[in-house]
Structures are given as structure tokens and as C-alpha cells.
PQR file with spaces between the fields and no chain letter, atoms N, CA, C, O and H, PARSE charges and radii, in Angstrom:
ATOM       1  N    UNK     1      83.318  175.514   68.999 -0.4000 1.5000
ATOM       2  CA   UNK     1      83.450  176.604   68.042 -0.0000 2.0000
ATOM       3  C    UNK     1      84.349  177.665   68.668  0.5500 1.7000
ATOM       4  O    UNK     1      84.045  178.341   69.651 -0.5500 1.4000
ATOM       5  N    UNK     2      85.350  177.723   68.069 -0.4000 1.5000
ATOM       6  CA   UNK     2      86.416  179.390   68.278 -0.0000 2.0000
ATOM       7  C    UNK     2      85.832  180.735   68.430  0.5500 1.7000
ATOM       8  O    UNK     2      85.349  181.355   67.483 -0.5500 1.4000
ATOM       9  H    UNK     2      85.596  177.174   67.271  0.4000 1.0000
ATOM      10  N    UNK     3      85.884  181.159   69.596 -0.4000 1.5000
ATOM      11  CA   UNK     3      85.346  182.490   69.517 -0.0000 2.0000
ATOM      12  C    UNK     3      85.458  183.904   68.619  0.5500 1.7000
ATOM      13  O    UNK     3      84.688  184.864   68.627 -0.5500 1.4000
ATOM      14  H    UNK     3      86.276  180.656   70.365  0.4000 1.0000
ATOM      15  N    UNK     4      86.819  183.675   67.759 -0.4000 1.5000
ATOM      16  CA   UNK     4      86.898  184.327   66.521 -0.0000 2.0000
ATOM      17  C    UNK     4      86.069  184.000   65.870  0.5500 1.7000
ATOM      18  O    UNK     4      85.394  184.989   65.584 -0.5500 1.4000
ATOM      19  H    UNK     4      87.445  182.896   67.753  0.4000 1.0000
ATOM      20  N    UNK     5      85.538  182.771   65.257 -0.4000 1.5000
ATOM      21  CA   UNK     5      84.873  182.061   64.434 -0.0000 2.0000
ATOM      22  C    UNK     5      83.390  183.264   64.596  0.5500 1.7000
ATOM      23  O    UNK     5      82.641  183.304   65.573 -0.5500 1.4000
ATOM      24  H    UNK     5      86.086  181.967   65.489  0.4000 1.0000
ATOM      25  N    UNK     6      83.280  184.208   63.258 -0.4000 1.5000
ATOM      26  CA   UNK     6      81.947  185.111   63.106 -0.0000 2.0000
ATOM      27  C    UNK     6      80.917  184.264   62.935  0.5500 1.7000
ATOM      28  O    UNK     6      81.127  183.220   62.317 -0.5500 1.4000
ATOM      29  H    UNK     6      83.888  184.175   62.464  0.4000 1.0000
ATOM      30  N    UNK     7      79.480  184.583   63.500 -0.4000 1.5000
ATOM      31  CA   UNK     7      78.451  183.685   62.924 -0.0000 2.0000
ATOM      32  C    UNK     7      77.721  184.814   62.108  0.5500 1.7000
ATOM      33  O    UNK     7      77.335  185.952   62.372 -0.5500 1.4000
ATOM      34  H    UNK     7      79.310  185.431   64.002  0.4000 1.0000
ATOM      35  N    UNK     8      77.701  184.018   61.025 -0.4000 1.5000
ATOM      36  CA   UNK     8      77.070  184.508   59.857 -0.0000 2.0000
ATOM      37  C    UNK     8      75.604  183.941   59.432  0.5500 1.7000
ATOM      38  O    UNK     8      75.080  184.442   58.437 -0.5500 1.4000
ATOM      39  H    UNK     8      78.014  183.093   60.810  0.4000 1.0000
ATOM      40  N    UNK     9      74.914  182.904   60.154 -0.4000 1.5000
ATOM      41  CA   UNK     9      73.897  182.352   60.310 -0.0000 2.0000
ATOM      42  C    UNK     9      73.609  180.808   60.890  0.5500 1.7000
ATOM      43  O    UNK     9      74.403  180.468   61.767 -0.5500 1.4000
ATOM      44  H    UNK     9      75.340  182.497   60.962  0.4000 1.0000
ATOM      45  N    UNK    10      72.879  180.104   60.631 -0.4000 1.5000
ATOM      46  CA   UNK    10      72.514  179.314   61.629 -0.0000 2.0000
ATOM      47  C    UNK    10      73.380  178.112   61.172  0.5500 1.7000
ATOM      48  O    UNK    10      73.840  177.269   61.942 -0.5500 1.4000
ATOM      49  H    UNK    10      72.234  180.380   59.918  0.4000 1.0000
ATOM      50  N    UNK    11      73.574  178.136   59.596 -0.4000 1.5000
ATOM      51  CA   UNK    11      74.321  177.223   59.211 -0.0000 2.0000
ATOM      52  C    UNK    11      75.632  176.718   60.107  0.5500 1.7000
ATOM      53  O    UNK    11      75.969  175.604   60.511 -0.5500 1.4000
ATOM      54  H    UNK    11      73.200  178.821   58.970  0.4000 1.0000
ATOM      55  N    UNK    12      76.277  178.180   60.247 -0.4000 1.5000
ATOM      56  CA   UNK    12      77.577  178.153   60.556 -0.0000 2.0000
ATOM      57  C    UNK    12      77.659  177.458   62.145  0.5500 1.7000
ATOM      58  O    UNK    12      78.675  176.948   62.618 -0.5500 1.4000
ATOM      59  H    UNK    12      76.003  179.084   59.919  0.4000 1.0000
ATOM      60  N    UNK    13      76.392  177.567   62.802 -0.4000 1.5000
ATOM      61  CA   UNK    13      76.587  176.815   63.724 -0.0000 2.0000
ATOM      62  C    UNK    13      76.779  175.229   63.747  0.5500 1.7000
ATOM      63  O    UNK    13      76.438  174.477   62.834 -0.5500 1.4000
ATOM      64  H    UNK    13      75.566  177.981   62.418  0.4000 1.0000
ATOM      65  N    UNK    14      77.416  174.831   65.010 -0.4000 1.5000
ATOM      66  CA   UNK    14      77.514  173.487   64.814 -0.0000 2.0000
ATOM      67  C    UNK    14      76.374  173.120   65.537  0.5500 1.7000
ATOM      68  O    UNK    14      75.611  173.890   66.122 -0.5500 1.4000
ATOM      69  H    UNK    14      77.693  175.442   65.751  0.4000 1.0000
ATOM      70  N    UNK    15      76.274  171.483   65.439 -0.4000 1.5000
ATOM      71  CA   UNK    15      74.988  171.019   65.494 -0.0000 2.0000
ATOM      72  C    UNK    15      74.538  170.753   66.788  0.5500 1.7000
ATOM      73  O    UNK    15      73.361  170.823   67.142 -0.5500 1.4000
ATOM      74  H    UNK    15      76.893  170.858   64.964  0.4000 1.0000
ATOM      75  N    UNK    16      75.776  170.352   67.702 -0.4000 1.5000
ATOM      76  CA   UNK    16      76.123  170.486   69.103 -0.0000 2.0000
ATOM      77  C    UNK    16      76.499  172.271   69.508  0.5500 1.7000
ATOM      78  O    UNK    16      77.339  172.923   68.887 -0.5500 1.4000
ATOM      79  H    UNK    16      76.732  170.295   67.414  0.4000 1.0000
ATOM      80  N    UNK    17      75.685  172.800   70.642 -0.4000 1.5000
ATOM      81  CA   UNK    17      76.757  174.169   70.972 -0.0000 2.0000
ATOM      82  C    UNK    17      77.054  173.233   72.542  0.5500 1.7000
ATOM      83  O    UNK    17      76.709  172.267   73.223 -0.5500 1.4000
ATOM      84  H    UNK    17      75.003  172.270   71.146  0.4000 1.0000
ATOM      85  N    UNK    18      78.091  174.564   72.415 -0.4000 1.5000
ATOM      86  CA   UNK    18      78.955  174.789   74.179 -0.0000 2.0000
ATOM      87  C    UNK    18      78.349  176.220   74.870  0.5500 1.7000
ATOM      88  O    UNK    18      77.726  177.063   74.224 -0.5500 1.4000
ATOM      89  H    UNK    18      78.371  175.349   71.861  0.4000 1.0000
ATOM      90  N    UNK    19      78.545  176.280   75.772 -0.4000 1.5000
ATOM      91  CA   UNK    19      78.269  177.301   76.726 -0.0000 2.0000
ATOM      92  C    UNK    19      78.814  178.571   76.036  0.5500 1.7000
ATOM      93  O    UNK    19      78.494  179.730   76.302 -0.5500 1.4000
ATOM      94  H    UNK    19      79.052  175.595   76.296  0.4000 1.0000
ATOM      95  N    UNK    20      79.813  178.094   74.976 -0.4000 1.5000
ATOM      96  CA   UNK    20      80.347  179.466   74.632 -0.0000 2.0000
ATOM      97  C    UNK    20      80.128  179.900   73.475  0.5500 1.7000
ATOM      98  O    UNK    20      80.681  180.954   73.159 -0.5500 1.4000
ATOM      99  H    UNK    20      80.073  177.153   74.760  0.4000 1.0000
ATOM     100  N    UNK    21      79.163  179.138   72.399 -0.4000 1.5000
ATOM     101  CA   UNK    21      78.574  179.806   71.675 -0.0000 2.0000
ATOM     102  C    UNK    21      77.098  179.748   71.825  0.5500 1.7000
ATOM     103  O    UNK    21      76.348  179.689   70.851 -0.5500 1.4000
ATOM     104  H    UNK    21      78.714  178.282   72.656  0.4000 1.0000
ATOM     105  N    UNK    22      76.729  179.763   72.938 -0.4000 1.5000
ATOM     106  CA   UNK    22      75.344  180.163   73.641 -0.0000 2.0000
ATOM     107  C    UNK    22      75.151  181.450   74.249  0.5500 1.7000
ATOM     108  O    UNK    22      74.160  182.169   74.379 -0.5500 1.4000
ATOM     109  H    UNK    22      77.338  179.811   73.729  0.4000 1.0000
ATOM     110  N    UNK    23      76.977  181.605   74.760 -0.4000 1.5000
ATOM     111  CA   UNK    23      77.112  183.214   74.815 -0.0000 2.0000
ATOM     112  C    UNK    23      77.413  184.206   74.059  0.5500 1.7000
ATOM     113  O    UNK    23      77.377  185.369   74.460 -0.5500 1.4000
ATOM     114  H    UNK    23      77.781  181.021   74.653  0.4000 1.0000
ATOM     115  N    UNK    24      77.789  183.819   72.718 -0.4000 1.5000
ATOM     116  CA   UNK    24      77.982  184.373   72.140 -0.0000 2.0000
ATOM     117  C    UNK    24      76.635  184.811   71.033  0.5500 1.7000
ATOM     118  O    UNK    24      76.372  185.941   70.622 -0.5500 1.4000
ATOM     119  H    UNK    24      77.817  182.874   72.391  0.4000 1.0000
ATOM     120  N    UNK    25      75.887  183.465   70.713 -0.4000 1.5000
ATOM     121  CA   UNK    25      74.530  183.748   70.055 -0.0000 2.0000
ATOM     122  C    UNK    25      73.672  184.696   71.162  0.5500 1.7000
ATOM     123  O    UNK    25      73.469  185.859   70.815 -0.5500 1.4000
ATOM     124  H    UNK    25      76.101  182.547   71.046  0.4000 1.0000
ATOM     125  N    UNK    26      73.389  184.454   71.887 -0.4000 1.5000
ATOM     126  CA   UNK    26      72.689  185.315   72.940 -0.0000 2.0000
ATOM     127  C    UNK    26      73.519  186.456   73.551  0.5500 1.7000
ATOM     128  O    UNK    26      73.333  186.715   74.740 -0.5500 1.4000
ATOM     129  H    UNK    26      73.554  183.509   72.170  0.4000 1.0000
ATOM     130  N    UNK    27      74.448  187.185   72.821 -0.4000 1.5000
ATOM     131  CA   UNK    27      75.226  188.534   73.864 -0.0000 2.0000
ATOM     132  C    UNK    27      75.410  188.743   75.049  0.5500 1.7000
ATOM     133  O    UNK    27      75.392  189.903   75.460 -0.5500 1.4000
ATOM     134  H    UNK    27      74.600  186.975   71.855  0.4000 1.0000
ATOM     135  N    UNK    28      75.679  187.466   76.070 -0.4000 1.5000
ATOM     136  CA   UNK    28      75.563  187.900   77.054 -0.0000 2.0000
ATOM     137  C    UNK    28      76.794  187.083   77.570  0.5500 1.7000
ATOM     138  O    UNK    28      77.492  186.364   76.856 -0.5500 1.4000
ATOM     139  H    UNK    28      75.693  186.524   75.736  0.4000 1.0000
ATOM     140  N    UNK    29      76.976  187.313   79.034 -0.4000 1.5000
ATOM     141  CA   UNK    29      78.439  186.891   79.805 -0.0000 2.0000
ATOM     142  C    UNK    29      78.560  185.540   79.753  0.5500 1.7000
ATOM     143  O    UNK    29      77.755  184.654   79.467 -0.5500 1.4000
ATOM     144  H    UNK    29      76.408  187.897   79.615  0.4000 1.0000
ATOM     145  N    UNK    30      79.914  185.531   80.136 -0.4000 1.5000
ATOM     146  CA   UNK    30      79.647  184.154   80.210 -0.0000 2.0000
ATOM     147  C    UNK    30      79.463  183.564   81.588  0.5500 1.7000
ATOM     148  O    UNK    30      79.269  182.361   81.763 -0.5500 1.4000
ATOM     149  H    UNK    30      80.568  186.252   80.368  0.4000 1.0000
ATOM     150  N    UNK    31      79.533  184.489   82.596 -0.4000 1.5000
ATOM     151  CA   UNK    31      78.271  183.750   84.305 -0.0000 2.0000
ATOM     152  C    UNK    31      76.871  183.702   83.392  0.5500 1.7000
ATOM     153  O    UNK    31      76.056  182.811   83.631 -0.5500 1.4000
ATOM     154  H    UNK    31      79.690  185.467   82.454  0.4000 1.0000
ATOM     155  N    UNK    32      76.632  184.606   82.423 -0.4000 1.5000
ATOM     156  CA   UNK    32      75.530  184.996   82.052 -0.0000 2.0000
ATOM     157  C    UNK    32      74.872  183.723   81.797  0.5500 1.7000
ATOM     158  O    UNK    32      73.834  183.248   82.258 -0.5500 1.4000
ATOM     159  H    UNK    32      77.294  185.330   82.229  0.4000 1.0000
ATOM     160  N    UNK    33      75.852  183.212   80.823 -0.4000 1.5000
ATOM     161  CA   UNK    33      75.559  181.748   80.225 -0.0000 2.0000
ATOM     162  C    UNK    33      75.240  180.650   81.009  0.5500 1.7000
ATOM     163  O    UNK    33      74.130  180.119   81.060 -0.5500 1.4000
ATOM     164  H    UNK    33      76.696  183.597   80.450  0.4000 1.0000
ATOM     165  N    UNK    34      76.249  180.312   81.631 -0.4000 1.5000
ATOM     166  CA   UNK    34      76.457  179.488   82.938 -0.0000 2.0000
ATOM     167  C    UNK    34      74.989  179.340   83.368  0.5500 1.7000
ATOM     168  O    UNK    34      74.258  178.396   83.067 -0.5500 1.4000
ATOM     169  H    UNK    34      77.151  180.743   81.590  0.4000 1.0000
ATOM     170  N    UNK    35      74.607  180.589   84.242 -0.4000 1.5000
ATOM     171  CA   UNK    35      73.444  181.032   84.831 -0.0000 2.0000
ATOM     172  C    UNK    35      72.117  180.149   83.940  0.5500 1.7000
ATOM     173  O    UNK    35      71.575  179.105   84.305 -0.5500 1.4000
ATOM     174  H    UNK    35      75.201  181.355   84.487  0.4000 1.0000
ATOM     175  N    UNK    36      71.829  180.963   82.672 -0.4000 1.5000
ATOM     176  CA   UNK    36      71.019  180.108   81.573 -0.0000 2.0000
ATOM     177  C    UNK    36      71.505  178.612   81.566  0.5500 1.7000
ATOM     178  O    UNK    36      70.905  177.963   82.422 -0.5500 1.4000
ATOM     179  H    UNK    36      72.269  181.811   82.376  0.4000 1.0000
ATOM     180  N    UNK    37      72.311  177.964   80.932 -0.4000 1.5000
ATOM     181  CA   UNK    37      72.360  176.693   81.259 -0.0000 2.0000
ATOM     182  C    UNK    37      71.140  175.982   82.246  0.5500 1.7000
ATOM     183  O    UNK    37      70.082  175.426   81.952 -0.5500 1.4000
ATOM     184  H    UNK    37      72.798  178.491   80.236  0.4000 1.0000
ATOM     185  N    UNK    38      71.671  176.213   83.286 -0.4000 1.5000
ATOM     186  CA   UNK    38      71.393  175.787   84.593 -0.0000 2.0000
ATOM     187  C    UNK    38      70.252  176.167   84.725  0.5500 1.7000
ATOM     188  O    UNK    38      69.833  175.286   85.477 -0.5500 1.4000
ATOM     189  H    UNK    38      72.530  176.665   83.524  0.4000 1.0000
ATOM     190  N    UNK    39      69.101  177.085   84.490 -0.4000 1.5000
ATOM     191  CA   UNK    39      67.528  177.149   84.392 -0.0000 2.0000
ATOM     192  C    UNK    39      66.888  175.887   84.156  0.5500 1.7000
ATOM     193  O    UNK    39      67.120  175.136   83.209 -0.5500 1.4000
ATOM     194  H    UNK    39      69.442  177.800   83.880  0.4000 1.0000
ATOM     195  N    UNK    40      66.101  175.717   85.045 -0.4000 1.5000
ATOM     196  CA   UNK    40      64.797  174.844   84.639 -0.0000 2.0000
ATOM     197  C    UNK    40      64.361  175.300   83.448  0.5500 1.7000
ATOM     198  O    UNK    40      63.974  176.424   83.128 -0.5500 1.4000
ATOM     199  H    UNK    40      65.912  176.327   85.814  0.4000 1.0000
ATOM     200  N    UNK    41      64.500  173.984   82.628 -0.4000 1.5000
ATOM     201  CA   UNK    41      63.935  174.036   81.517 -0.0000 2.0000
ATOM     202  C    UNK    41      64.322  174.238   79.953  0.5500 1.7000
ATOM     203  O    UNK    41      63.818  173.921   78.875 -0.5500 1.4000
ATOM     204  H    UNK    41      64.814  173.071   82.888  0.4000 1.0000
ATOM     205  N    UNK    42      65.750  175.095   80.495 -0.4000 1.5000
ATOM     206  CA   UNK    42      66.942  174.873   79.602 -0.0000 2.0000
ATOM     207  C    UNK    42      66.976  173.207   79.029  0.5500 1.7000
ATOM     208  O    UNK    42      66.917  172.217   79.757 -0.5500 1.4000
ATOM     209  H    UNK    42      66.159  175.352   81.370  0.4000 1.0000
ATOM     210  N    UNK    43      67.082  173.211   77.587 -0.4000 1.5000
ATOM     211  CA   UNK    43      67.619  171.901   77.150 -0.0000 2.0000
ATOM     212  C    UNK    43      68.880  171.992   76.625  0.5500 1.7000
ATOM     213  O    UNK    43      69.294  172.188   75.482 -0.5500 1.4000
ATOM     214  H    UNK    43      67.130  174.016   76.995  0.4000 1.0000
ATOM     215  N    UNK    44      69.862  171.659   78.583 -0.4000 1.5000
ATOM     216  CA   UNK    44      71.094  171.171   77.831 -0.0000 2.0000
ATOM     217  C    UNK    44      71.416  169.538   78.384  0.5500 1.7000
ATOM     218  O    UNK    44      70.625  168.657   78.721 -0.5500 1.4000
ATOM     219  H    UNK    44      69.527  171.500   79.512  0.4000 1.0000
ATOM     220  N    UNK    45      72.431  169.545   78.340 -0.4000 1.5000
ATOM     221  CA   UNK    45      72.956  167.875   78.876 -0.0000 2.0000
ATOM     222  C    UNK    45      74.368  168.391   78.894  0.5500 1.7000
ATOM     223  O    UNK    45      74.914  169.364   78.374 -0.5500 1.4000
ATOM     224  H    UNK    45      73.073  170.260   78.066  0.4000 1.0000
ATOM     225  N    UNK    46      74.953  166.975   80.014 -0.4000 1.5000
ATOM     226  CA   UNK    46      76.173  166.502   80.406 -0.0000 2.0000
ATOM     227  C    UNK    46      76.622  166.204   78.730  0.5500 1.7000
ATOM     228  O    UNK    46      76.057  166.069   77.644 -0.5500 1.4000
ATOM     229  H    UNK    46      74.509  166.185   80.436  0.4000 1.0000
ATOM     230  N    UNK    47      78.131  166.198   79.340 -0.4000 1.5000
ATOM     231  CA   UNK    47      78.957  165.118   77.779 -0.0000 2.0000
ATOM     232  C    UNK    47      80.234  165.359   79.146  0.5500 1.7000
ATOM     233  O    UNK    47      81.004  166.314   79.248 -0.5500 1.4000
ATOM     234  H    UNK    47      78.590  166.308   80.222  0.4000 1.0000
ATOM     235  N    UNK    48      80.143  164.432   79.861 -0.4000 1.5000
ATOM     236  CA   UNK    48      81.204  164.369   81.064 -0.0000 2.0000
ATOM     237  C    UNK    48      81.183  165.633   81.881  0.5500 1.7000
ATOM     238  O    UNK    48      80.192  165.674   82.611 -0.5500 1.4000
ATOM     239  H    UNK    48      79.518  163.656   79.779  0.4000 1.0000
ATOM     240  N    UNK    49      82.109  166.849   81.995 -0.4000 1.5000
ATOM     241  CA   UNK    49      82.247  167.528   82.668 -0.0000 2.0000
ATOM     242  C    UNK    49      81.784  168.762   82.058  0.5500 1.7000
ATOM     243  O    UNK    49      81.814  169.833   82.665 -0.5500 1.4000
ATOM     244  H    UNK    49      82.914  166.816   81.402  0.4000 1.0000
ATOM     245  N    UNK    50      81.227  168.596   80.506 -0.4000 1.5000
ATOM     246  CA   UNK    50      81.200  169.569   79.365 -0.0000 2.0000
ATOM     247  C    UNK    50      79.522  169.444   79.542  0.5500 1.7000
ATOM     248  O    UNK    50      78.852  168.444   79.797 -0.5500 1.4000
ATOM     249  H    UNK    50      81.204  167.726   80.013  0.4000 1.0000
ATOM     250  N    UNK    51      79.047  171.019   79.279 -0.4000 1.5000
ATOM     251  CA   UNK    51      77.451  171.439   79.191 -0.0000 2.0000
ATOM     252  C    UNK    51      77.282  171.702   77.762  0.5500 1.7000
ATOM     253  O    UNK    51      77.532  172.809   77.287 -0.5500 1.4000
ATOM     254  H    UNK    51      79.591  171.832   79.072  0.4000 1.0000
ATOM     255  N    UNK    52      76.779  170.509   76.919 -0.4000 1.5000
ATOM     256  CA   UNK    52      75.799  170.662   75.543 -0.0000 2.0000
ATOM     257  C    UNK    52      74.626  171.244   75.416  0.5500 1.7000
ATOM     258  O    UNK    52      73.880  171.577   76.337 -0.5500 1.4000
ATOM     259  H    UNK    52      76.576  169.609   77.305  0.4000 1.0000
ATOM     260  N    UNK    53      74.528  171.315   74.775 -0.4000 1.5000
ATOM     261  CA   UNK    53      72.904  172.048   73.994 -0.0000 2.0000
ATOM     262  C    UNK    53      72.781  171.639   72.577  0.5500 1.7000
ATOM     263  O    UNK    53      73.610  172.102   71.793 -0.5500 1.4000
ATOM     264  H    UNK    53      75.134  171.045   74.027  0.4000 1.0000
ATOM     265  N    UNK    54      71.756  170.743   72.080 -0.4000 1.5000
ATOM     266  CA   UNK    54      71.542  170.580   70.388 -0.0000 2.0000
ATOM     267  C    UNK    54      70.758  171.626   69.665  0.5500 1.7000
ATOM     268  O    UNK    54      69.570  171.880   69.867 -0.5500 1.4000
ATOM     269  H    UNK    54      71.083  170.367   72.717  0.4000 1.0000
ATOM     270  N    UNK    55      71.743  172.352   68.587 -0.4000 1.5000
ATOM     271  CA   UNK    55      71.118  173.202   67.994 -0.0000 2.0000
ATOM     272  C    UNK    55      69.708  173.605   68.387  0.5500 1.7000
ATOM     273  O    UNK    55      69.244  174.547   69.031 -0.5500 1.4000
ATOM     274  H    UNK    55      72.708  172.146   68.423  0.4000 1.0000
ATOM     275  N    UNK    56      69.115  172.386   67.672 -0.4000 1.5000
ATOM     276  CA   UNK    56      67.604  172.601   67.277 -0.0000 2.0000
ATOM     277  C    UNK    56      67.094  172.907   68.419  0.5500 1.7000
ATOM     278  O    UNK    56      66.212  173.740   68.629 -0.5500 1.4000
ATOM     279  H    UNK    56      69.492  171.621   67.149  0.4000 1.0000
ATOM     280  N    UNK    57      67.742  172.110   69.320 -0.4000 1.5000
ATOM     281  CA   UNK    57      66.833  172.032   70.996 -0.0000 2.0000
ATOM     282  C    UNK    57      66.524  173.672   71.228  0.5500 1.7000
ATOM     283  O    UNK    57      65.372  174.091   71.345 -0.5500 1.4000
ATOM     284  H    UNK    57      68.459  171.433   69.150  0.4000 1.0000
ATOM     285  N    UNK    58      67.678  174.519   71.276 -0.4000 1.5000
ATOM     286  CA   UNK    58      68.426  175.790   71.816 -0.0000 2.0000
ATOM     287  C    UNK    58      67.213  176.610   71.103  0.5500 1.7000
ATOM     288  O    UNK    58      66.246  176.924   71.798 -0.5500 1.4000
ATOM     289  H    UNK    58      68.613  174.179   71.181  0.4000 1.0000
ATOM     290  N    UNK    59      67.259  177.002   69.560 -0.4000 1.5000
ATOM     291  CA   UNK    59      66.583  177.345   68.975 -0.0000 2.0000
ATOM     292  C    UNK    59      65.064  176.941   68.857  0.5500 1.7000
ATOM     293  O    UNK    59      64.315  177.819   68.431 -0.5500 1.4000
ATOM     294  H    UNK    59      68.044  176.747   68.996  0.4000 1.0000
ATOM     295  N    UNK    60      64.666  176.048   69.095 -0.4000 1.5000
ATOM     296  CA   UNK    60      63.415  175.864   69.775 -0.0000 2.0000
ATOM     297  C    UNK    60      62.733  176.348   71.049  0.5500 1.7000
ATOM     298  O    UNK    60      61.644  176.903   71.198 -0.5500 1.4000
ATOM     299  H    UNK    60      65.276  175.335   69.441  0.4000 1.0000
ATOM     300  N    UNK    61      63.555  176.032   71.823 -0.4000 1.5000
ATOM     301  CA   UNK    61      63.608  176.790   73.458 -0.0000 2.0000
ATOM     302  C    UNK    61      63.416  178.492   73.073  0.5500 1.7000
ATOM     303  O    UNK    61      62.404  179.063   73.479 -0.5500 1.4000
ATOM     304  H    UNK    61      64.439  175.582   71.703  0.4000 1.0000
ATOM     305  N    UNK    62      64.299  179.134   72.389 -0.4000 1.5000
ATOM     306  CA   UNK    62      64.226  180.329   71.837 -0.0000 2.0000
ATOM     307  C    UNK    62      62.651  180.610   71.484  0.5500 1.7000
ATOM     308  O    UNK    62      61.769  181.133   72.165 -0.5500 1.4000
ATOM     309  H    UNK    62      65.121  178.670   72.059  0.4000 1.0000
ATOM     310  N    UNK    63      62.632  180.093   70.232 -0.4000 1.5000
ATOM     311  CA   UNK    63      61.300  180.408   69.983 -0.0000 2.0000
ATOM     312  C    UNK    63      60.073  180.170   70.135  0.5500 1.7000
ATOM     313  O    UNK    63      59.219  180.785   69.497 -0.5500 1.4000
ATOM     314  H    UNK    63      63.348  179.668   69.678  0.4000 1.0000
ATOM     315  N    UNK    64      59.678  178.856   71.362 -0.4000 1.5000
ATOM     316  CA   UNK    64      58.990  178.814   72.245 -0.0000 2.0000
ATOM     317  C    UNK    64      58.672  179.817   73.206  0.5500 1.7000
ATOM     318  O    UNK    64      57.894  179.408   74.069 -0.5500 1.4000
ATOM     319  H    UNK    64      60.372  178.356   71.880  0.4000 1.0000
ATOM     320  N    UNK    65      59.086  181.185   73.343 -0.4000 1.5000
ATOM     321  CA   UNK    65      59.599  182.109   74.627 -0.0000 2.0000
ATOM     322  C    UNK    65      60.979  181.892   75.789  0.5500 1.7000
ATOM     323  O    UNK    65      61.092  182.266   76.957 -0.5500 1.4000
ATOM     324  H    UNK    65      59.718  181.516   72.642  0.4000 1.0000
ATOM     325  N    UNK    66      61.683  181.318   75.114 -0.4000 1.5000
ATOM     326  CA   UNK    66      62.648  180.922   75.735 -0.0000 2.0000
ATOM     327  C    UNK    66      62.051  180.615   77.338  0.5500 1.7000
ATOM     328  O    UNK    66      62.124  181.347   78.326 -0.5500 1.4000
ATOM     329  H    UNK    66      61.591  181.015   74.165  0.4000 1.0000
ATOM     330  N    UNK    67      61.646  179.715   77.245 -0.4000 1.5000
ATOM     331  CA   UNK    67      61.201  178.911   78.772 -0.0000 2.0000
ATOM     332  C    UNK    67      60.328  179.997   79.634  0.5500 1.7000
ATOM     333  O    UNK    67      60.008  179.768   80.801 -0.5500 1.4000
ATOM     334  H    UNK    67      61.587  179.121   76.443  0.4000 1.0000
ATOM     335  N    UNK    68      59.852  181.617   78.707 -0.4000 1.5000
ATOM     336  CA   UNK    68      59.967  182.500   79.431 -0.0000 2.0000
ATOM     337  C    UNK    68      60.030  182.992   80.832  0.5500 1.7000
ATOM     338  O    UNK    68      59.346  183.276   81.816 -0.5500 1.4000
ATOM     339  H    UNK    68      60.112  181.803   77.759  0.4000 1.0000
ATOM     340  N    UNK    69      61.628  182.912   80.213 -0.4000 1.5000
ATOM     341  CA   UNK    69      62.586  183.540   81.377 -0.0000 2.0000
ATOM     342  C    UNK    69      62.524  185.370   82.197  0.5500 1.7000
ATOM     343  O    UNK    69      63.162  186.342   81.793 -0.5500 1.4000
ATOM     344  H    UNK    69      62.184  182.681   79.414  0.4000 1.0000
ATOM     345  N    UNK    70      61.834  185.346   83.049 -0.4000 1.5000
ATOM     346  CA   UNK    70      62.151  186.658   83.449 -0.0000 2.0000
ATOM     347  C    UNK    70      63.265  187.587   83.323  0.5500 1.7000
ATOM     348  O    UNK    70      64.475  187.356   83.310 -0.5500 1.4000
ATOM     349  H    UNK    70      61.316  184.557   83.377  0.4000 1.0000
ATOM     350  N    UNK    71      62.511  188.875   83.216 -0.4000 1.5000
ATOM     351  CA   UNK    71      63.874  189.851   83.057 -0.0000 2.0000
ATOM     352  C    UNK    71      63.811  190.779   84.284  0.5500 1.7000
ATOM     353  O    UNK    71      62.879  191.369   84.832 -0.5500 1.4000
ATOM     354  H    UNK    71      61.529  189.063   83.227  0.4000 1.0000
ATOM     355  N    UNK    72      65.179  190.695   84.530 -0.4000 1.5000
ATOM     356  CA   UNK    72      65.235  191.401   85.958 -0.0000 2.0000
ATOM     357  C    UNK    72      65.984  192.719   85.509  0.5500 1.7000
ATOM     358  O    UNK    72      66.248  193.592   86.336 -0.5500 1.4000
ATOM     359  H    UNK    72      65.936  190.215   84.085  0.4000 1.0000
């Protein structure tokens, strides 16, 4: 997804995200992202050298407490 590309709701997401509209749904950097990814417990996966996340997974994780993740 193009980082111009506005999200206007969940639709507009695709069904697969990237790291970069994980940073962009969640407001935060993109080490920020990176960082998340890489948490225990995060549900992402490989696709070769590329870090996925499936929608539903992401948004589940979310509203589970997002793995609750500490805030520092």
C-alpha cells in the first residue's frame, strides 16, 4: 500500500499489510514498526526478505491487548 494512499477504514486495507502500513495504522516510526514486528508474539511472517502481517491476524492481536505490550 502507497503511503499517500489515506485510510479511510478497514476496508481500504489490504488483506496482507507491510511494515509500512502497520506504521502508518498505528502512528508510529518506522524503527517504531520494525521494533513491533519483531516482539514476541507479534503475528507476522517472512514472504522472503519482506515482513507480512494478515489483516485479521494484526487486528486481532490489537484487540486482544495487543500482546500487551508495555509502555515505556
Amino acid at each position: 500500500m502507497g503511503d499517500n494512499r489515506k485510510l479511510k477504514n478497514y476496508d481500504d486495507l489490504p488483506l496482507v499489510l507491510d511494515v509500512s502500513d502497520i506504521r502508518r495504522i498505528m502512528g508510529i516510526s518506522r524503527a517504531g514498526a520494525y521494533e513491533l514486528v519483531h516482539t514476541p508474539g507479534f503475528p507476522s511472517f517472512r514472504s522472503g526478505r519482506l515482513i507480512k502481517v494478515s489483516k485479521k491476524a494484526f487486528f486481532d492481536w490489537m484487540e486482544n491487548g495487543a500482546g500487551n505490550v508495555r509502555e515505556q
